[in-house]
C-alpha positions as a Python dict, from the first residue, in 0.01 Angstrom:
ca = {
    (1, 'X'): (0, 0, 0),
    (2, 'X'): (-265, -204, -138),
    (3, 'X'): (-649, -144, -270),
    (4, 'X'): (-948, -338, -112),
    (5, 'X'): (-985, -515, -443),
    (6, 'X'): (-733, -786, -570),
    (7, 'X'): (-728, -1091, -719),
    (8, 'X'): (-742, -1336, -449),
    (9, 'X'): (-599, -1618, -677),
    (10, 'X'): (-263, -1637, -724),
    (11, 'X'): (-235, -1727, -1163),
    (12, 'X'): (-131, -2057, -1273),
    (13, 'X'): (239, -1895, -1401),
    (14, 'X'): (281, -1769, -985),
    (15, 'X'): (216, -2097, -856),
    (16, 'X'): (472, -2254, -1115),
    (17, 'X'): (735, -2002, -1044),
    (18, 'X'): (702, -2001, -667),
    (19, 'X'): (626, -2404, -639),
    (20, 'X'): (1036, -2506, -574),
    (21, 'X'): (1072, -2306, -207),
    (22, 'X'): (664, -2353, -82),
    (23, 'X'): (487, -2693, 89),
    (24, 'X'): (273, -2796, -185),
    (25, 'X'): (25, -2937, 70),
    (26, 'X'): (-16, -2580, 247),
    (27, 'X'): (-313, -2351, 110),
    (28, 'X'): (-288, -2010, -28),
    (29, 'X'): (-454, -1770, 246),
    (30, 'X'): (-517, -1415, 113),
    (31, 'X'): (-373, -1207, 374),
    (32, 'X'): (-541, -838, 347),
    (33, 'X'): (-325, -581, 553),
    (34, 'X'): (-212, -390, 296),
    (35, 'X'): (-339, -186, 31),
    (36, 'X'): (-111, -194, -272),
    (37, 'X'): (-46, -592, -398),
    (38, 'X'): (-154, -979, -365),
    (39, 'X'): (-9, -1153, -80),
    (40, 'X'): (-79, -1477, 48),
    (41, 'X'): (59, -1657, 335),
    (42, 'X'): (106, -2014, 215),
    (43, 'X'): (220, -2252, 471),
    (44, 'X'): (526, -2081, 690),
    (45, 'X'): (585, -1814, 383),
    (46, 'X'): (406, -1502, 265),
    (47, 'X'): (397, -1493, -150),
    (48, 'X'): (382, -1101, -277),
    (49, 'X'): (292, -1052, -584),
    (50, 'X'): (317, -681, -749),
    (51, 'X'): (29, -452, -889),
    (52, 'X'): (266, -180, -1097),
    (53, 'X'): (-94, 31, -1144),
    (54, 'X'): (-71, 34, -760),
    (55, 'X'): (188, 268, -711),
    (56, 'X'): (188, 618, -621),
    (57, 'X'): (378, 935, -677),
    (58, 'X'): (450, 921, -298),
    (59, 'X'): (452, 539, -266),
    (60, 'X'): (652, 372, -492),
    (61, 'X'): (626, -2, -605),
    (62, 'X'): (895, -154, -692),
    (63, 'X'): (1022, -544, -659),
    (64, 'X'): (1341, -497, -730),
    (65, 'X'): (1405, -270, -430),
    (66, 'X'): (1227, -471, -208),
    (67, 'X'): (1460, -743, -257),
    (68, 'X'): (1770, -510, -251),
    (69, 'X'): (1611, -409, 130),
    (70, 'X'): (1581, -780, 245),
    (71, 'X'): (1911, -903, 123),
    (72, 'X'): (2024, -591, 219),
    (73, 'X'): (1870, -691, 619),
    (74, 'X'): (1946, -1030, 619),
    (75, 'X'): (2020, -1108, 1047),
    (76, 'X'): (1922, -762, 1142),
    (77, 'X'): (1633, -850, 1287),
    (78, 'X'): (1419, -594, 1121),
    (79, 'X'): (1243, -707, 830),
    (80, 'X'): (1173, -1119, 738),
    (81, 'X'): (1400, -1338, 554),
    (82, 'X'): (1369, -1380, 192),
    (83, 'X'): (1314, -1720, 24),
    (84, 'X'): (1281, -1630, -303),
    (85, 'X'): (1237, -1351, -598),
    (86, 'X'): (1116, -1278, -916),
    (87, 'X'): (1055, -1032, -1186),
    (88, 'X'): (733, -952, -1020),
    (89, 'X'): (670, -1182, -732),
    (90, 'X'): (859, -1275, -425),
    (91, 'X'): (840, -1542, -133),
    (92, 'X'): (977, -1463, 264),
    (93, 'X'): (934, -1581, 588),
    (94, 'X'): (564, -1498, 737),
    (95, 'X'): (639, -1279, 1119),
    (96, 'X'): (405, -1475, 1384),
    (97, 'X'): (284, -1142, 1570),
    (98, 'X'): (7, -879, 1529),
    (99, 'X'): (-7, -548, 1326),
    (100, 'X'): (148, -300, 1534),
    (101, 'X'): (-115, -62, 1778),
    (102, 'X'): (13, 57, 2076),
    (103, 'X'): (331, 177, 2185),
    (104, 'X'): (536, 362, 1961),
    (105, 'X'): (916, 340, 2166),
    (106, 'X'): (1009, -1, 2006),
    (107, 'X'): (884, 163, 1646),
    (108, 'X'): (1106, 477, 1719),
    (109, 'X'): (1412, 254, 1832),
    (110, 'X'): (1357, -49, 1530),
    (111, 'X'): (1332, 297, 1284),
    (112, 'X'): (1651, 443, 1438),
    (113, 'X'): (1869, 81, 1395),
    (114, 'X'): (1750, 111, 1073),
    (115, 'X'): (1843, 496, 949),
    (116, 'X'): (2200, 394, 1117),
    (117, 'X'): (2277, 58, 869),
    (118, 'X'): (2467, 135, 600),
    (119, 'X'): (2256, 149, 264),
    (120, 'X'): (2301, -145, 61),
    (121, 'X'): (2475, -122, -283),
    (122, 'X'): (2221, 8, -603),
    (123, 'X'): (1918, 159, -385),
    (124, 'X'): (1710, 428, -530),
    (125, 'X'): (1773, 788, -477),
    (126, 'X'): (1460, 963, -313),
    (127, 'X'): (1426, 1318, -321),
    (128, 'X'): (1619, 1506, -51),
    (129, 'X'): (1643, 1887, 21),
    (130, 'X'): (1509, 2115, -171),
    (131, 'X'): (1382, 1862, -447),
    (132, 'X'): (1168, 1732, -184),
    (133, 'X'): (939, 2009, -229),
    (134, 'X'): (998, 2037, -624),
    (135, 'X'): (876, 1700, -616),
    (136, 'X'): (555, 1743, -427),
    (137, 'X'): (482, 2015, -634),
    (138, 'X'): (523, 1818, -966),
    (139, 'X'): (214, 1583, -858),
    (140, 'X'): (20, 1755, -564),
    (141, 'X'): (-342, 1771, -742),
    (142, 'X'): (-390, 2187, -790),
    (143, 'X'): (-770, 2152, -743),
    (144, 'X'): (-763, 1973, -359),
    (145, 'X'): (-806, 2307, -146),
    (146, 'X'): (-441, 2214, 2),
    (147, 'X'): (-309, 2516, 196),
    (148, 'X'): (32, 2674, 65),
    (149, 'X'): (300, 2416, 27),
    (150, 'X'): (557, 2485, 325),
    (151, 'X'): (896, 2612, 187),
    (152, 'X'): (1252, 2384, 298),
    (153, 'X'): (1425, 2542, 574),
    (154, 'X'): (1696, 2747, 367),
    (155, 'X'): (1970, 2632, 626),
    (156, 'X'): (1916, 2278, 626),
    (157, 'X'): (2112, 2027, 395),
    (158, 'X'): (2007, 1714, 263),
    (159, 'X'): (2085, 1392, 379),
    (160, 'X'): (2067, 1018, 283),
    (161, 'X'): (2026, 753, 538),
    (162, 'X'): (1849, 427, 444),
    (163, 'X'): (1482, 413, 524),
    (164, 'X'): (1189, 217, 445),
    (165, 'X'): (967, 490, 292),
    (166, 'X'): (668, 325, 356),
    (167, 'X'): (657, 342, 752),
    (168, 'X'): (308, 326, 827),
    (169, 'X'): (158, 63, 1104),
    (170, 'X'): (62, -162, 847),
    (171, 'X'): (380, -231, 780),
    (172, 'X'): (512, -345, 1127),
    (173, 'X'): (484, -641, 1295),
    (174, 'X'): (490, -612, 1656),
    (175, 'X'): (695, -928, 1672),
    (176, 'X'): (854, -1097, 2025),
    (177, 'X'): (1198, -991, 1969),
    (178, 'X'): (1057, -607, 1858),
    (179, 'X'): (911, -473, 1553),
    (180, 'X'): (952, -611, 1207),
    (181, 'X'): (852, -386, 890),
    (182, 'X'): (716, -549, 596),
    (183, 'X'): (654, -412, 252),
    (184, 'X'): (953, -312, 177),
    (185, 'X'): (868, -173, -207),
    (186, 'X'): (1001, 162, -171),
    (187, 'X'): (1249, 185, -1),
    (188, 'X'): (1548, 448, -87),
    (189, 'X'): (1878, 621, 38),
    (190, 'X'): (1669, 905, 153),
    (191, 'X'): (1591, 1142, 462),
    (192, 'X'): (1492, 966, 791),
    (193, 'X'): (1289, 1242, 882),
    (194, 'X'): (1018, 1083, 648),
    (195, 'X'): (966, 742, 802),
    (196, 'X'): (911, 935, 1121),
    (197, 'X'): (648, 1149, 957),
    (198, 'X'): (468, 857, 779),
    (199, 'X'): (479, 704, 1115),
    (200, 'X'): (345, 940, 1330),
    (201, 'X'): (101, 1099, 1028),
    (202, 'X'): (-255, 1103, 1172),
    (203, 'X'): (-419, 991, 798),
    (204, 'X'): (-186, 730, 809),
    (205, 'X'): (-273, 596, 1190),
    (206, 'X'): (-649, 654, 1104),
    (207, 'X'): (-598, 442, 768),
    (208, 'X'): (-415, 149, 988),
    (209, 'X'): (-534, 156, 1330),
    (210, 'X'): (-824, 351, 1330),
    (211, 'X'): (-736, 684, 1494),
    (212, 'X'): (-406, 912, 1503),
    (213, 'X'): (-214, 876, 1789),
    (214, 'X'): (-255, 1086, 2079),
    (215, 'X'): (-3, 1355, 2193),
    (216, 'X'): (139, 1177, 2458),
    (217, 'X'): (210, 883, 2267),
    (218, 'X'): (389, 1106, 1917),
    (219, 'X'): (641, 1287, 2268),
    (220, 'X'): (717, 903, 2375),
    (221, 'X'): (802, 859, 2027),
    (222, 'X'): (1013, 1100, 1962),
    (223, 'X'): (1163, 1121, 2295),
    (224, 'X'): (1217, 722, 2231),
    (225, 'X'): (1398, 787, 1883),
    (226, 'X'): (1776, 801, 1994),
    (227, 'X'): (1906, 1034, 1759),
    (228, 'X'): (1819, 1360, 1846),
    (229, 'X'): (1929, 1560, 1578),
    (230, 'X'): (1707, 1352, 1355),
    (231, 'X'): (1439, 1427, 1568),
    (232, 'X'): (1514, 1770, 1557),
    (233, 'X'): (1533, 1796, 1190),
    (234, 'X'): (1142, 1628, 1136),
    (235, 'X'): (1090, 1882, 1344),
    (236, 'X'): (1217, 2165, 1149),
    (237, 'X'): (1046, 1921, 803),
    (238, 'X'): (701, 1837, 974),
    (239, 'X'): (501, 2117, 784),
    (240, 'X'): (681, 2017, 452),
    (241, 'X'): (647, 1660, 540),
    (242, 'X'): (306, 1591, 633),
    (243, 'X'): (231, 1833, 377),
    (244, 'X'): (351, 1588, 157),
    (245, 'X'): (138, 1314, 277),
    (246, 'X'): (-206, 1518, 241),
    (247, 'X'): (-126, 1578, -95),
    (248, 'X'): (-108, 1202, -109),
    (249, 'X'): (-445, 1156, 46),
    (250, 'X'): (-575, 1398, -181),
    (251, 'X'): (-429, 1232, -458),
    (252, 'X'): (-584, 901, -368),
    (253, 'X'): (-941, 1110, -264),
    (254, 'X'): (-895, 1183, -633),
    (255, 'X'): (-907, 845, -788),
    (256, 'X'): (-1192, 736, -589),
    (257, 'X'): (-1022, 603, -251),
    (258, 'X'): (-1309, 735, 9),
    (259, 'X'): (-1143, 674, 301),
    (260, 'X'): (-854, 861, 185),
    (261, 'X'): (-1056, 1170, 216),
    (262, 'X'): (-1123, 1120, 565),
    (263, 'X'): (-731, 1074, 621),
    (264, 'X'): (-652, 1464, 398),
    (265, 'X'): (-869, 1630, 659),
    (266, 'X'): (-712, 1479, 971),
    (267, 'X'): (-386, 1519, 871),
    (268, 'X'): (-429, 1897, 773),
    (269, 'X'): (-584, 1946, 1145),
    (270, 'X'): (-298, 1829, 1260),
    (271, 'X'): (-94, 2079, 1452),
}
């Protein structure tokens, strides 16, 4: 996720490492949807370029992963085709289409394809279970006024699946052929019930689109995600979960992000 202020020209060493797979006539147009690195679109590509400082407790960022994902997705029709990589930088295909607003049943349905692949070989670990909460707990700020952190339901196990970890509308195209989610940074063999909460999270829908999403449209969500047990289970992990993400926003609300303190009160309202 990316801060308002970046360097909006790319250094001489980018330029020289990315040169081989670009157009050298086509300019270097800032694109600003994010909030965690530099990306440009440049011709029929997108160049990222990684901020380490940018990363999160909750929000990782980490290149190496995000190529993992997109090899990883090659032909699935779900994220864009990488180009190239390197040790901090890497070049893909740029998705003609709008940030997604709107409906959410082709988000649930793209999310559910994607919780069903099989993880690709070397992702990261996220926490799962009851080290989801231990985790929270290790870098929730104490001083924020959060209410009690929720406890994990003693009867339910972990699970791994592969999701994107960084699900929020930013991060999805609303392509022709169905969504497409970019930023692929954190990704991690993790629980799916997360992507659905950072979905449907009403600080993260304020943050990207400008208001949460209404209650009708969260039940055609989740009565559009296919797997119902998964549904079930954010169910059962919703307190914990979007817990999780206004300790975030506090977090952020911390460090001098404003509008992130708009997003902790709207997403503790939530009910």
């Amino acid at each position: 996720m990316m801060q308002a202020a970046r360097p909006l020209t790319p250094s001489a060493r980018l330029k020289r490492a990315v040169q081989p797979v670009l157009d050298p006539a086509a300019s270097w147009e800032p694109l600003r949807g994010g909030r965690s690195n530099a990306v440009w679109q440049v011709g029929d590509c997108v160049v990222k370029h990684y901020r380490p400082e940018a990363a999160s407790p909750l929000f990782a960022n980490l290149p190496a992963q995000e190529r993992l994902a997109l090899e990883a997705l090659a032909g699935q029709g779900l994220a864009p085709r990488l180009r190239a990589a390197g040790p901090d930088w890497l070049v893909y295909d740029h998705v003609p289409g709008a940030v997604w607003s709107g409906d959410p049943a082709p988000v649930a349905r793209a999310l559910a394809r994607l919780h069903g692949l099989p993880p690709p070989e070397g992702l990261r670990r996220g926490a799962t279970g009851p080290m989801l909460r231990a985790e929270i707990l290790g870098w929730a700020p104490a001083d924020a006024g959060l209410p009690v952190c929720p406890a994990w339901p003693a009867d339910l196990s972990s699970l791994g699946r592969f999701i994107h970890g960084d699900a929020v509308p930013g991060n999805i195209i609303a392509a022709p052929g169905g969504p497409i989610f970019i930023d692929w940074q954190c990704p991690a063999l993790g629980d799916p019930a997360e992507d659905i909460a950072t979905f449907l999270s009403p600080a993260m829908q304020m943050l990207y689109v400008g208001a949460p999403l209404q209650e009708d449209a969260v039940a055609r969500f989740l009565a559009s995600y296919p797997q119902t047990e998964i549904v079930a289970r954010y169910q059962r992990l919703a307190p914990l979960l979007h817990w999780r993400i206004a300790a975030h926003c506090a977090w952020k609300a911390a460090r001098g992000d404003a509008d992130y303190a708009a997003a902790l009160r709207l997403e503790l309202e939530r009910r």
